[in-house]
Each structure stands twice: as structure tokens, then as C-alpha cells.
C-alpha positions as CSV (number, residue, x, y, z in Angstrom):
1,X,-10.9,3.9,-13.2
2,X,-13.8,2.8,-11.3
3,X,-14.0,-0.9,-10.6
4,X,-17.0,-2.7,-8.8
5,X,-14.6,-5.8,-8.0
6,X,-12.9,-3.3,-5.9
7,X,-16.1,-1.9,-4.5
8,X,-17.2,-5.2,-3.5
9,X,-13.6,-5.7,-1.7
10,X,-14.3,-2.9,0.1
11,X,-17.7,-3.5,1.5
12,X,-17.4,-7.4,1.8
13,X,-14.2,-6.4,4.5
14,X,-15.7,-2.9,5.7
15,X,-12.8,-1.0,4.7
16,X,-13.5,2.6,5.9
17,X,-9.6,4.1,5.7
18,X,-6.6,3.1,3.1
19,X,-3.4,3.9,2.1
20,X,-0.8,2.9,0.0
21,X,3.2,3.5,-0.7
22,X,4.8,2.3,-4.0
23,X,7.6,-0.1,-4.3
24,X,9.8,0.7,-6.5
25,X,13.3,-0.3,-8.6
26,X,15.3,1.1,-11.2
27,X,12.9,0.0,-13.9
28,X,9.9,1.5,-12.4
29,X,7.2,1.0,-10.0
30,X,6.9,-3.0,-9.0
31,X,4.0,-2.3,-7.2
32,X,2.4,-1.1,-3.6
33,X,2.5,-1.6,-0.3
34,X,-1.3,-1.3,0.3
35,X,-2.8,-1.4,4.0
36,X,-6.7,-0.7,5.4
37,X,-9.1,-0.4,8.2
38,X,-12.7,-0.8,9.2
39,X,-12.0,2.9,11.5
40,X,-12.5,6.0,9.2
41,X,-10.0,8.7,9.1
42,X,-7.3,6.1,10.9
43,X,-4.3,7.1,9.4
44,X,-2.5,10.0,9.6
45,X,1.1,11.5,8.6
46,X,3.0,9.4,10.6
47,X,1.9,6.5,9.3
48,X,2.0,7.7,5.9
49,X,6.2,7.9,7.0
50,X,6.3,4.1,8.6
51,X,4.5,3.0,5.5
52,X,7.2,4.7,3.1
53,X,9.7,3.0,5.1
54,X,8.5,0.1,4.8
55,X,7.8,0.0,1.2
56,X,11.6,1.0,0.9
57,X,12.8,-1.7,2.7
58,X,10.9,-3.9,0.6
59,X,12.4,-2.9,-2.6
60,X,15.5,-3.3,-1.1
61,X,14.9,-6.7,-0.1
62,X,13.3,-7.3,-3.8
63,X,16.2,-5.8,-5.6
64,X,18.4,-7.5,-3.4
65,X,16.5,-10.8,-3.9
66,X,16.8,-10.4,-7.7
67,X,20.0,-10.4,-8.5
């Protein structure tokens, strides 16, 4: 779904590259792990990896928080 709130986002902060990882639980997604840059074509598998770790350890750390 398009969204011009997200548009504006992007051009007010000259995003040019994203990517995001989910976090998730047992009961489902709880939401992402979203980083960007104003360099185009910035990120590449690698990253894609460090990301997914990271958005691991932090539904670890929610899950963990939660109970």
C-alpha cells in the first residue's frame, strides 16, 4: 500500500537505501528492525545477515523481557 506519510519520510531525511528484518515471537511477527541511508544501493548481503542477527537478538531480549 502506497502511503504519502511514508513518502514524505523519505524525502524530508533523503533516504536513498533501506532494509528491514522482522522481529518475531511465538505469536507472530512483533514488528521490524528497520534501518536506512542517504547512499543508494548501500547495503548488501552481508548486512542483510548482521541485520537478521540483530533482529534475533532482539526478540530474544523481548521474549525474554516478557515473561
Amino acid at each position: 500500500m502506497h502511503r504519502e506519510a511514508i513518502d514524505a519520510f523519505v524525502r524530508a531525511n533523503s533516504i536513498r537505501s533501506a532494509m528491514a528484518a522482522p522481529i518475531g515471537a511465538e505469536s507472530g511477527t512483533l514488528g521490524t528492525l528497520t534501518v536506512y541511508t542517504a547512499r543508494p544501493d548501500d547495503y548488501d548481503a552481508a548486512d542483510a545477515e548482521l541485520l537478521t542477527a540483530l533482529s534475533d537478538q532482539a526478540s530474544l531480549a523481548i521474549t525474554n523481557a516478557s515473561r
